[in-house]
C-alpha positions as CSV (number, residue, x, y, z in Angstrom):
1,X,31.2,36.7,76.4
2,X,32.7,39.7,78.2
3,X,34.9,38.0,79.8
4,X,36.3,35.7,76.8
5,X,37.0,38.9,75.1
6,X,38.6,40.0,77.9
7,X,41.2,37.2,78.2
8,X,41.5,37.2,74.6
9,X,43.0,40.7,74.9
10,X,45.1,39.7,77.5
11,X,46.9,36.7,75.7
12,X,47.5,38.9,72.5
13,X,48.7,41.2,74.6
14,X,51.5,38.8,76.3
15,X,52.1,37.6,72.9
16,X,53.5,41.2,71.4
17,X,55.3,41.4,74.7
18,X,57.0,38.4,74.5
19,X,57.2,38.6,70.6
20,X,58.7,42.3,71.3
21,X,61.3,40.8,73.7
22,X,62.6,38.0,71.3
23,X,62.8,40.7,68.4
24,X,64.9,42.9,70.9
25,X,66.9,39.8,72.3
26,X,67.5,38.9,68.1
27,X,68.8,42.5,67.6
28,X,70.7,42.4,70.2
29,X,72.4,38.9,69.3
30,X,72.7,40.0,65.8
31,X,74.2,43.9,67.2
32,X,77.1,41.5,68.8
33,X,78.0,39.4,66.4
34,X,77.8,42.2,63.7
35,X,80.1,44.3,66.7
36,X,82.2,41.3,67.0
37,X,83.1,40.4,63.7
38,X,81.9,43.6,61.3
39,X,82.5,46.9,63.4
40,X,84.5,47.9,65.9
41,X,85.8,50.7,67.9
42,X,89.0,50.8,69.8
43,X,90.7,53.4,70.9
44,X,94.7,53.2,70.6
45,X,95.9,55.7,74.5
46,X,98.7,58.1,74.7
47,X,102.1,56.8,75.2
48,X,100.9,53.6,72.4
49,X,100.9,53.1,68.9
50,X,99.0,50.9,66.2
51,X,99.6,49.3,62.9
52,X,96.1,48.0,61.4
53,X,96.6,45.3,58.6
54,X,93.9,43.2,56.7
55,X,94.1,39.8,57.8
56,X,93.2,38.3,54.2
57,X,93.6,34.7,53.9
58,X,94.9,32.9,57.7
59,X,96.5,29.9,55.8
60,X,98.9,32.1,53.2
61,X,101.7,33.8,55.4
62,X,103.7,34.7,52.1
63,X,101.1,37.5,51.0
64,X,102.2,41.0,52.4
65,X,99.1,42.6,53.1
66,X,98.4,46.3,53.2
67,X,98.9,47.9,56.7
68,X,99.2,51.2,58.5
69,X,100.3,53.1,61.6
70,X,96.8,54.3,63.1
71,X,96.6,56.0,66.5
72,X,93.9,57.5,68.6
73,X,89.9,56.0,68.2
74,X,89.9,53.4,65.0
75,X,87.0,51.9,63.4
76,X,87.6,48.5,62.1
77,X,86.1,45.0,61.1
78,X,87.6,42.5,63.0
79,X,86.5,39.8,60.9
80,X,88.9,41.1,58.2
81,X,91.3,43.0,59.9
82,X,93.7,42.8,63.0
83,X,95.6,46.2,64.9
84,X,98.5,45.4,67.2
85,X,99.1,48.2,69.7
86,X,102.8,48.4,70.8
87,X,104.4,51.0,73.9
88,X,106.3,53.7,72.2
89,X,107.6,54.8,76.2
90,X,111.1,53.2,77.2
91,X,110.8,49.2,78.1
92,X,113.3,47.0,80.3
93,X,113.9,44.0,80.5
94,X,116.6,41.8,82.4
95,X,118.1,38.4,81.6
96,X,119.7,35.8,84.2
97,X,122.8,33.9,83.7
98,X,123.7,33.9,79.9
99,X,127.0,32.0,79.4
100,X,129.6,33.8,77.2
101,X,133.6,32.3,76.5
102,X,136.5,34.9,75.6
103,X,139.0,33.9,73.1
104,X,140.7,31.3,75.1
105,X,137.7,29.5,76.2
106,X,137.2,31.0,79.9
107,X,133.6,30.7,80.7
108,X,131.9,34.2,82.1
109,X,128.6,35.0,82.7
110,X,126.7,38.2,82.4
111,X,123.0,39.0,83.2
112,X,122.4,42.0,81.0
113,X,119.6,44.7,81.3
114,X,118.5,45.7,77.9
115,X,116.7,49.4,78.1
116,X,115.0,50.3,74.2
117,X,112.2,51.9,72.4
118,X,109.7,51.2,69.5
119,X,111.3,53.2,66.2
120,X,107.6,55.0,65.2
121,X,109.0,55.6,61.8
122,X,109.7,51.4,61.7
123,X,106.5,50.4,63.9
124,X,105.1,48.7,60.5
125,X,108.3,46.6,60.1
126,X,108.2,45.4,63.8
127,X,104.9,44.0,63.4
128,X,106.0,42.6,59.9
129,X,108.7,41.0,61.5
130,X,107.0,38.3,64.2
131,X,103.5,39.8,64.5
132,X,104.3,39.7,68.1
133,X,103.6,41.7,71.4
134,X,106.7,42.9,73.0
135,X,106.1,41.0,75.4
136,X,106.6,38.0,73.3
137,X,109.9,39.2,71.5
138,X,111.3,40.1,74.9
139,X,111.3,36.4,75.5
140,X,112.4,35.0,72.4
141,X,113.9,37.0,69.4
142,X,115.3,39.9,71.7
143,X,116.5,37.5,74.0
144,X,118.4,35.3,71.4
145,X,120.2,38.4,69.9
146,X,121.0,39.6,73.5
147,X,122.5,36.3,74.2
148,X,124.1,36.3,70.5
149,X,125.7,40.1,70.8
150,X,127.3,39.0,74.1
151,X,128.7,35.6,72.8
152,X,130.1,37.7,69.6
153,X,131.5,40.2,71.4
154,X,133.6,38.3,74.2
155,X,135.0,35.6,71.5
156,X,137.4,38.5,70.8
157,X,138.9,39.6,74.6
158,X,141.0,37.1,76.1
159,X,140.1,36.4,79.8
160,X,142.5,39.3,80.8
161,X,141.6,41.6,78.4
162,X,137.7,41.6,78.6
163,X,138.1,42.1,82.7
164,X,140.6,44.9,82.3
165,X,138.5,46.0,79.3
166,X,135.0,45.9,80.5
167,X,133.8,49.2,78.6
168,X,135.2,48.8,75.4
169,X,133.5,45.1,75.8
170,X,130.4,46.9,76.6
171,X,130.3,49.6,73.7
172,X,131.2,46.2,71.2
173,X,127.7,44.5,72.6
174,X,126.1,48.2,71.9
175,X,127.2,48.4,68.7
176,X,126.1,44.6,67.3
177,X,122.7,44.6,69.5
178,X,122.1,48.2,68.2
179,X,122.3,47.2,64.8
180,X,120.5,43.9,65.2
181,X,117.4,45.1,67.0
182,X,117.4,48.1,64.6
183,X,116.8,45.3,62.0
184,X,113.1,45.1,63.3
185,X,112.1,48.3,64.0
186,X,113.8,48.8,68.0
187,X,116.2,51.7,69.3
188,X,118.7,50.6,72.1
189,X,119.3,53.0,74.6
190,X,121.0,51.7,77.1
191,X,122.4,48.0,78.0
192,X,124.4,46.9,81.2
193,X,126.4,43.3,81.3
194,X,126.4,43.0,85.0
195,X,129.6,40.6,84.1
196,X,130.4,38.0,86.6
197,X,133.9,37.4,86.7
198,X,135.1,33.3,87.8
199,X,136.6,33.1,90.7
200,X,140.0,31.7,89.1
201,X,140.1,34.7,87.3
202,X,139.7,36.8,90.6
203,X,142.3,34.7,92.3
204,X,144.8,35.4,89.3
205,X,144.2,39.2,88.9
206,X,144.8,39.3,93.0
207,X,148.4,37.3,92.7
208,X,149.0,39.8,90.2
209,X,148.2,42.8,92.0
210,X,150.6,41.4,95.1
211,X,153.3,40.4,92.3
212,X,153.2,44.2,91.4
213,X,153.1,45.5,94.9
214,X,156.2,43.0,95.5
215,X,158.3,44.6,92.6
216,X,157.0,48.3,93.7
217,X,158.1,47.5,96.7
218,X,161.7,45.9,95.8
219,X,162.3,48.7,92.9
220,X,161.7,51.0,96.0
221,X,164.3,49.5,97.7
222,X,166.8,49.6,95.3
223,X,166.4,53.2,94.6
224,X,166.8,53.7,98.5
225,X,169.6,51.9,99.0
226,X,171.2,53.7,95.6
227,X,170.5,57.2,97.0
228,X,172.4,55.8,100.7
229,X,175.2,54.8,98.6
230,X,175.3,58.0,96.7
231,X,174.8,59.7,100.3
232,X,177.6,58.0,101.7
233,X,179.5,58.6,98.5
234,X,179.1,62.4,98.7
235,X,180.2,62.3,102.9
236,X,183.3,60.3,102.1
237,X,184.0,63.1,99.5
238,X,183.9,65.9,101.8
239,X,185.4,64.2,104.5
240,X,188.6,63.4,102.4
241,X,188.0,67.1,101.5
242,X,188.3,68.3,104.6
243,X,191.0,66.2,105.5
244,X,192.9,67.6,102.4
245,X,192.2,71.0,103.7
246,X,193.6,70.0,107.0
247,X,196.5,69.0,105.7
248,X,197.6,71.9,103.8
249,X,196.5,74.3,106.4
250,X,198.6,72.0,109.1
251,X,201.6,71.9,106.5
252,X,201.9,75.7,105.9
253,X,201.7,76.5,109.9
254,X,205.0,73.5,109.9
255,X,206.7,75.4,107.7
256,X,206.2,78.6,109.6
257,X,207.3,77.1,112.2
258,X,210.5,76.0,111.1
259,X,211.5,78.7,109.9
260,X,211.0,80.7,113.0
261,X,213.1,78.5,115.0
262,X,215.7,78.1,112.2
263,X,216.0,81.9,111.9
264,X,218.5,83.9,114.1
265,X,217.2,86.9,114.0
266,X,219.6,88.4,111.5
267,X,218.6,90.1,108.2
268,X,220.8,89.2,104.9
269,X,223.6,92.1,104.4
270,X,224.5,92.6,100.5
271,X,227.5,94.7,99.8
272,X,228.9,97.3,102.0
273,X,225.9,99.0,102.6
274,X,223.6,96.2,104.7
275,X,220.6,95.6,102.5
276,X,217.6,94.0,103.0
277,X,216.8,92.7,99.8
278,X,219.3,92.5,96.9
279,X,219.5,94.3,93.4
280,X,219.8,91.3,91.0
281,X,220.7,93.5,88.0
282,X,223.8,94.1,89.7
């Protein structure tokens, strides 16, 4: 008898065990579904940012439901609401080979480097706009109006023009992607072409350059040979100077001469009285 009891007590007592670990296991099930779908913490870092919207009804996108910029530790029911958590630091991204044409159809390409931020003040509007990470609208809306701001901005440079023209090319892409990714909430600071000029265009730009040099060079020559000719010019004037000079000079000592040797060494006599030189008012 004893010992009947004794089991006895023993099997009740592995049943509240085992009935206390099923209760536990059943809170705990229920604590993570209730975490999963009712409550929830998350905490938004430093250096991020967070719009919380109610997700309402899945199958009507046309609803605009309420939502807010939240930041820091955020209690939510994930069941009926969603937070998207966006980088408000400076992102980068890079693009490979995007075709452009300038105005008279030369092909160029250009692998821009797009440098922006999240607008805080518009963080509501980004996530409006494709309720996607940035990640996601690097790859596709960002990179469509990259591609579109470049293609808009060449179609006005002719081939010349957009080589010789590079920064006013580039400040025309600032402008257009500027106001296009302003649209959903982005701030451009900084974007770089990286334009690949063809190597026809290359080729013509270097015949030109030599074509230059050439007429430099011949213009040079000209002027040269003017400033010989006005050298030579200026010589032959002096020269005939000189000679001119000569001449007089040898003239005058002829005429000295002849006279000496014409003269006998007799003084004119006027009158009685001999004179040297002669009263004309006599």
């Amino acid at each position: 008898m004893p010992i009947e009891i004794e089991e006895d007590k023993k099997k009740k007592k592995g049943n509240k065990k085992w009935k206390f670990l099923l209760v536990l296991f059943l809170i705990l099930v229920i604590g993570g579904i209730f975490s999963k779908f009712f409550m929830q913490i998350k905490h938004i870092q430093s250096g991020y940012i967070g719009v919380q919207s109610s997700i309402g009804n899945p199958l009507d996108n046309t609803v605009d439901y309420n939502s807010k910029v939240v930041k820091g530790y955020v209690v939510f029911m994930p069941m009926y609401t969603e937070i998207a958590i966006y980088p408000t630091t400076i992102q980068t991204v890079a693009y490979d080979s995007i075709r452009i044409n300038a105005l008279d159809g030369t092909e160029f390409i250009v692998k821009p480097r797009i440098s922006y931020q999240v607008d805080e003040s518009k963080v509501e509007l980004l996530y409006k706009s494709d309720k996607q990470s940035l990640s996601e609208i690097n790859n596709n809306y960002l990179k469509e109006i990259v591609a579109h701001s470049y293609a808009q901005a060449a179609g006005v440079f002719s081939s010349d023009s957009l080589v010789s023209n590079k920064n006013s090319f580039e400040t025309q892409v600032s402008n257009i992607l500027s106001s296009k990714m302003g649209e959903i909430g982005l701030i451009l600071k900084n974007t770089n072409s990286n334009l690949q000029i063809p190597q026809k265009i290359k080729d013509i730009i270097a015949l030109r350059s030599q074509a230059l040099q050439n007429a430099i060079l011949a213009e040079d020559k000209i002027k040269q040979a003017e400033a010989e000719a006005q050298i030579a010019l200026l010589e032959a004037r002096t020269k005939s100077r000189e000679d001119s000079l000569k001449n007089s000079a040898i003239t005058s000592l002829a005429i000295q001469k002849m006279f000496i040797e014409k003269w006998d060494g007799k003084l004119p006599v006027y009158g009685d009285t001999p004179k040297i030189y002669k009263n004309i008012t006599e």
